[in-house]
C-alpha positions in Angstrom: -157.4 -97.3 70.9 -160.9 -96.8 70.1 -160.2 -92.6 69.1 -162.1 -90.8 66.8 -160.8 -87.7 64.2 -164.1 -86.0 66.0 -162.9 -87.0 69.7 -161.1 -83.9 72.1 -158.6 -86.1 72.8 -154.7 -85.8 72.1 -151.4 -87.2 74.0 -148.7 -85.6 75.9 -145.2 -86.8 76.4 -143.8 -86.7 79.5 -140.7 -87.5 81.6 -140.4 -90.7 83.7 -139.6 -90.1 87.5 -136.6 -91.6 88.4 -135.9 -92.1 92.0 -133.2 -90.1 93.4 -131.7 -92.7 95.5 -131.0 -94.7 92.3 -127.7 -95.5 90.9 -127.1 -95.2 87.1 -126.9 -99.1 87.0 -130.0 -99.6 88.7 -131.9 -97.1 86.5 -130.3 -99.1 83.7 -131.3 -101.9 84.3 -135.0 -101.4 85.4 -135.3 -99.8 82.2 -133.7 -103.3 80.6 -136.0 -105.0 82.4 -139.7 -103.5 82.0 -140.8 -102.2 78.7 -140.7 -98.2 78.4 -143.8 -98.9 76.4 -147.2 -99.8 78.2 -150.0 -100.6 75.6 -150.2 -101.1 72.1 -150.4 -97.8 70.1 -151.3 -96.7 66.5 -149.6 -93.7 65.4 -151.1 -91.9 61.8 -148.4 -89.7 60.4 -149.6 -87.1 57.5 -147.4 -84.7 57.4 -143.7 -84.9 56.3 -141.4 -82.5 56.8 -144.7 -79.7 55.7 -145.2 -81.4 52.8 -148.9 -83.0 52.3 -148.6 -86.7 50.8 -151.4 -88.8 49.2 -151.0 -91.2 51.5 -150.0 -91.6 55.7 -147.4 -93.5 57.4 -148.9 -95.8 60.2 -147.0 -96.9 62.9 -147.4 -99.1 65.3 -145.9 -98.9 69.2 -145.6 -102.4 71.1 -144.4 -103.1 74.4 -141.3 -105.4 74.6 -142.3 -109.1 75.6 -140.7 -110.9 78.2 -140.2 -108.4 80.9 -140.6 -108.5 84.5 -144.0 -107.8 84.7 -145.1 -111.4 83.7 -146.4 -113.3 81.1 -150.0 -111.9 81.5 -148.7 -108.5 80.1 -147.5 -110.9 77.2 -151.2 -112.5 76.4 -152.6 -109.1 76.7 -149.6 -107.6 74.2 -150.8 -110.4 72.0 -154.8 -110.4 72.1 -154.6 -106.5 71.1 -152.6 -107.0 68.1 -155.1 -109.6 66.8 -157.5 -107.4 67.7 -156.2 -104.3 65.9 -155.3 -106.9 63.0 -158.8 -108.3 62.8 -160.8 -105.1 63.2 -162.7 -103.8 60.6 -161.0 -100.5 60.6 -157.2 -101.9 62.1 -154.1 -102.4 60.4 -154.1 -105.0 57.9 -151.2 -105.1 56.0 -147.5 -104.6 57.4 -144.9 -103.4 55.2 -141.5 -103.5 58.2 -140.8 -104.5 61.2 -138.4 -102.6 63.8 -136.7 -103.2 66.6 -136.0 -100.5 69.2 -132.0 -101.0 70.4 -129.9 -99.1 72.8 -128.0 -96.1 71.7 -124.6 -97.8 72.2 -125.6 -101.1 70.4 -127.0 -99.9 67.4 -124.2 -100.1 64.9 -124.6 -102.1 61.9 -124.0 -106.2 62.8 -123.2 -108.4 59.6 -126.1 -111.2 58.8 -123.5 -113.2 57.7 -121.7 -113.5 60.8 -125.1 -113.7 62.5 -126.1 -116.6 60.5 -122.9 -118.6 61.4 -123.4 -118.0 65.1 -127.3 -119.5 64.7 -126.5 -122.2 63.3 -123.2 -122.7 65.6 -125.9 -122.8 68.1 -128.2 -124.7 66.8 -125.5 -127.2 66.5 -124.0 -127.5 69.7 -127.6 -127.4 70.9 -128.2 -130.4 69.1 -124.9 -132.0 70.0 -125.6 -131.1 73.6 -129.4 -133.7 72.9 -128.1 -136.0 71.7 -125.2 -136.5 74.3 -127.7 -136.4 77.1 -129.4 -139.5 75.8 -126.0 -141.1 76.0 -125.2 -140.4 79.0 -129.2 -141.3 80.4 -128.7 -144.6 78.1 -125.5 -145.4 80.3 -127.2 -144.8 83.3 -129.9 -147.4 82.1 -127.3 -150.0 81.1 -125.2 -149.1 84.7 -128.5 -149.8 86.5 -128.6 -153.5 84.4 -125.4 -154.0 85.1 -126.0 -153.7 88.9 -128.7 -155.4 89.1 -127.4 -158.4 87.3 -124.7 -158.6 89.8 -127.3 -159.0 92.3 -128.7 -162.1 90.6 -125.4 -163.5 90.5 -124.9 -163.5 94.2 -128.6 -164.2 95.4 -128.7 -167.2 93.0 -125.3 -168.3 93.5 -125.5 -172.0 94.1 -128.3 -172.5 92.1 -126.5 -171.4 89.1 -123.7 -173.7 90.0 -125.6 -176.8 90.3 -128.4 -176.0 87.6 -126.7 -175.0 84.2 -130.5 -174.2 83.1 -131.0 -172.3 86.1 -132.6 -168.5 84.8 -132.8 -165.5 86.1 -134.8 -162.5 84.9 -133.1 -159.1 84.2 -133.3 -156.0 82.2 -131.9 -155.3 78.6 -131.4 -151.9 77.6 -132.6 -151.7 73.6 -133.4 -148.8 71.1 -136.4 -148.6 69.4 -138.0 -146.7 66.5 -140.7 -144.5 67.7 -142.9 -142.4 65.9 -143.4 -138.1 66.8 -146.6 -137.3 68.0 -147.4 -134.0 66.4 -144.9 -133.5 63.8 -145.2 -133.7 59.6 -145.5 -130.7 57.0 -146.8 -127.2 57.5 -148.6 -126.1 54.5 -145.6 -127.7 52.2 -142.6 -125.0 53.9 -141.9 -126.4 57.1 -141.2 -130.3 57.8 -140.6 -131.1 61.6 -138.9 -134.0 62.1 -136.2 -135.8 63.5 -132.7 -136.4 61.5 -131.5 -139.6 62.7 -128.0 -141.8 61.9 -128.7 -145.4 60.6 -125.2 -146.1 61.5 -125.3 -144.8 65.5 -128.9 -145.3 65.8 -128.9 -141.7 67.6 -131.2 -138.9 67.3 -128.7 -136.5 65.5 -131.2 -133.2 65.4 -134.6 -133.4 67.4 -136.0 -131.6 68.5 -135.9 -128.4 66.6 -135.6 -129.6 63.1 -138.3 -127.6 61.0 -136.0 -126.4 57.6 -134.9 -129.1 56.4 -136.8 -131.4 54.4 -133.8 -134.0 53.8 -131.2 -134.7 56.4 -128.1 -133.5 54.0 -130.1 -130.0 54.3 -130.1 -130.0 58.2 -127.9 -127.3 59.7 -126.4 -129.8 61.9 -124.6 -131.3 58.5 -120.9 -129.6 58.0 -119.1 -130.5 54.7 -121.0 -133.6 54.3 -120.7 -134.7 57.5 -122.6 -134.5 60.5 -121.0 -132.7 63.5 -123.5 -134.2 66.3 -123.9 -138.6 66.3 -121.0 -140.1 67.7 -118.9 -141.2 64.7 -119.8 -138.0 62.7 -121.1 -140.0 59.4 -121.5 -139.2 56.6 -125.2 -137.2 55.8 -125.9 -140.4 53.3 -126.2 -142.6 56.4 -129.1 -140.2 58.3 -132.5 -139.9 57.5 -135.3 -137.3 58.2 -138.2 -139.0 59.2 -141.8 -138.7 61.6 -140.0 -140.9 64.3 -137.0 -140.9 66.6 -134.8 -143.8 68.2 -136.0 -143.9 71.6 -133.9 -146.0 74.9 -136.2 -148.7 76.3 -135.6 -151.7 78.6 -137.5 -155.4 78.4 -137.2 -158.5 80.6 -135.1 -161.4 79.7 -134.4 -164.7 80.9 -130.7 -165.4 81.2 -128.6 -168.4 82.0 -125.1 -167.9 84.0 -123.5 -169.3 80.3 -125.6 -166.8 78.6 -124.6 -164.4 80.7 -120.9 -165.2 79.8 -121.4 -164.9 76.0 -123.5 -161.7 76.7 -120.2 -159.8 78.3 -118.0 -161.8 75.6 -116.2 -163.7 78.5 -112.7 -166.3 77.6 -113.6 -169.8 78.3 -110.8 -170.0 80.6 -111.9 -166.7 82.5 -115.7 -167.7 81.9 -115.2 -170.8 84.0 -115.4 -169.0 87.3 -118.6 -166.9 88.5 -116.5 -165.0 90.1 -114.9 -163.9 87.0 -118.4 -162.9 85.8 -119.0 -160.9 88.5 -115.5 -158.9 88.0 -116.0 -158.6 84.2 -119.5 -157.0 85.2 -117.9 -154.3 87.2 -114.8 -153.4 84.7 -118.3 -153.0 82.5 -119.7 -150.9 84.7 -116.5 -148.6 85.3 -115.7 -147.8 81.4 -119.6 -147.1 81.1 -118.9 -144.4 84.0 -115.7 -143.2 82.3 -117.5 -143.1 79.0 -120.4 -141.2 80.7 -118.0 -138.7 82.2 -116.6 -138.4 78.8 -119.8 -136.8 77.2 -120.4 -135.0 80.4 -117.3 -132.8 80.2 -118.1 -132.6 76.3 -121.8 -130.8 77.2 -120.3 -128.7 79.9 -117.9 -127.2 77.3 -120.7 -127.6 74.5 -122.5 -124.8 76.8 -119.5 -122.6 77.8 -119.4 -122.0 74.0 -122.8 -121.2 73.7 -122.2 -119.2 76.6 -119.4 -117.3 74.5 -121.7 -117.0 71.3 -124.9 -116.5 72.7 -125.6 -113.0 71.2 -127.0 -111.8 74.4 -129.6 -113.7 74.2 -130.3 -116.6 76.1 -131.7 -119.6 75.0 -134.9 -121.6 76.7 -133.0 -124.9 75.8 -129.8 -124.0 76.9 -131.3 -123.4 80.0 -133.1 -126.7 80.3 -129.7 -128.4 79.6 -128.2 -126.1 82.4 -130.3 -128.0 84.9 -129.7 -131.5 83.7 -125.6 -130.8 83.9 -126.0 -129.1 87.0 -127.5 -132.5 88.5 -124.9 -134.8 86.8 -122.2 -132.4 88.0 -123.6 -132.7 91.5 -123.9 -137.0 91.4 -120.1 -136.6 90.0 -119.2 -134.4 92.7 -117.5 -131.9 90.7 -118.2 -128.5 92.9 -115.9 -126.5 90.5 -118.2 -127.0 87.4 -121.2 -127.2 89.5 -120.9 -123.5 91.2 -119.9 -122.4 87.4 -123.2 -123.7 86.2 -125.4 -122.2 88.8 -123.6 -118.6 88.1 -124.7 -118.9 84.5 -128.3 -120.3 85.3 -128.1 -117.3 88.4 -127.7 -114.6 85.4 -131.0 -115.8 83.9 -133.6 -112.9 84.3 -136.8 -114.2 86.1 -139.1 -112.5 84.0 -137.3 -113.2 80.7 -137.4 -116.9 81.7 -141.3 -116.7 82.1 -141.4 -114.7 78.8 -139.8 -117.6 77.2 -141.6 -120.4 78.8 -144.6 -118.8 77.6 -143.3 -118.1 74.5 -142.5 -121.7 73.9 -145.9 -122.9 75.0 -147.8 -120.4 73.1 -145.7 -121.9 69.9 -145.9 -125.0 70.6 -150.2 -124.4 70.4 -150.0 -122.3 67.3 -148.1 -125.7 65.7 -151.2 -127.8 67.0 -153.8 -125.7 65.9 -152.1 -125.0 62.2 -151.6 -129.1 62.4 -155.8 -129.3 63.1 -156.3 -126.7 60.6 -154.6 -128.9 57.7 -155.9 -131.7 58.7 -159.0 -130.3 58.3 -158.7 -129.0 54.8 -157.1 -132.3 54.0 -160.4 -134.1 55.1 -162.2 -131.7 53.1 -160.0 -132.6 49.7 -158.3 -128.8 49.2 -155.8 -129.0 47.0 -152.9 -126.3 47.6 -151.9 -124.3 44.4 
């Protein structure tokens, strides 16, 4: 704060104004809502309890992040601490770290139970993923199927005449693909992405930083993992610098490869028009199966919902908008009004908060990749 022993200077405490036409719930919750603190402050305790000590107590007084007064109070927050940090004469070592709760939530919480409600999180977080990709993978193979039925009929005599008559379509694959960005942090953390072998599904990215072999992820329970579809074993995943990614490519197709394609009888196969049905039963179980994982998300984020520790999560709420819009295309106004109360209890400024939170993480990963790099180049050797 710049104050010298020497300085005239010394600090009052006084009592907020409250507005008199202000209900106890709105004084509440403007006081949830913005920090009670406003700047960073460096308190230097000698004396305790009249009693001279060798040595002083330093504290230091923060303002809350993520409040409604926007993310610019957060970078400011931030750029005083690393100054105070920095400073020749700051704070340079930090022995605890407290949190300031409300009276009535104070009591003791076990870490334990804690723990299991993380990790239940992270979980269902990473179930709720991985079922997204299914269902936009369905989309992509409902949007082949449609458009091979269009060949059919716009080629129809053609086909008929001309056994090597081809048509071009899409063909939904999956791919390896490697992670931009991701490998070890100083030989603790190893971002990657836990993959099954057996579902060729992304089973934990992103998010997975722990874990530097899949049977260590968190989304692993008893050996098993609780997020690819046929919960395999954690002997058939890998952790690895790249993730299985849904693509589509062109291919040439005749009507009788067609037929073998969507494993047709040859008595049924003898017909186009039997194609053409077999294409659209195709189409219908990929809707039921993509309603399947949809209602398996939705209840995926009630839960989190229920466990969420009052806190809310920055991916929850990303997956809150994706469900929202599937719930909307399936026409299901019940789930879709229950989603949009849950996404309308979001705090604006909290939302920023984490947003920018996020990003600003997301550049401390890049510039503590660069950093290693760079010592890397320059041969360092870590003890």
């Amino acid at each position: 704060m710049g104050v010298q022993w020497e300085d005239d200077v010394w600090f009052e405490i006084v009592k907020k104004e409250e507005k008199k036409d202000q209900s106890e719930s709105q004084k509440d919750e403007e006081s949830q809502s913005e920090s009670q603190t406003t700047d960073v402050t460096v308190y230097e305790i000698f004396d305790f309890g009249g009693q001279t000590l060798p040595y002083s107590l330093t504290i230091i007084d923060t303002p809350g992040f993520g409040d409604t007064r926007g993310t610019e109070k957060d970078t400011i927050i931030s750029q005083k601490l690393f100054d105070l940090f920095r400073s020749e004469d700051g704070v340079h070592e930090v022995n605890v770290v407290g949190l300031v709760l409300k009276a009535r939530e104070r009591s003791p919480k076990s870490l334990m139970t804690t723990v299991e409600v993380l990790k239940k999180r992270i979980r269902l977080t990473a179930c709720i993923q991985n079922l997204q990709e299914k269902i936009q993978m369905i989309e992509e193979k409902q949007a082949v199927i449609h458009e091979t039925e269009e060949a059919l009929k716009k080629f129809e005599e053609e086909m008929k005449t001309n056994k090597d008559f081809t048509v071009e379509v899409d063909e939904v694959y999956k791919e390896k693909e490697k992670i931009d960005g991701v490998g070890m942090w100083f030989l603790v953390f190893f971002e990657g992405a836990v993959t099954c072998n057996t579902c060729e599904e992304n089973c934990h990215y992103p998010g997975c930083t722990m874990a530097w072999y899949s049977r260590d992820c968190v989304v692993m329970e008893k050996g098993c993992c609780t997020s690819c579809t046929n919960k395999c074993p954690a002997a058939d995943h890998v952790k690895e610098k790249w993730r299985y990614v849904t693509k589509t490519r062109k291919d040439k197709m005749t009507l009788q490869k067609m037929k073998e394609k969507y494993e047709r009888s040859k008595e049924e196969s003898e017909k186009e028009q039997s194609l053409l049905e077999d294409l659209k039963k195709k189409s219908e179980k990929l809707q039921i199966e993509k309603d399947q994982w949809l209602e398996k998300a939705y209840q995926h984020v009630l839960i989190l919902e229920q466990i969420a520790l009052n806190v809310y999560s920055l991916s929850t709420f990303v997956h809150l908008d994706f469900l929202i819009e599937k719930m909307k295309e399936r026409g299901d106004t019940e789930k879709v009004q229950k989603l949009e109360e849950m996404k309308s209890r979001e705090d604006e400024g909290t939302r920023a908060g984490l947003l920018h939170m996020y990003a600003k993480m997301k550049e401390a990963h890049k510039s503590i990749k660069e950093l290693v790099d760079c010592t890397d180049e320059e041969g360092y050797d870590a003890p």
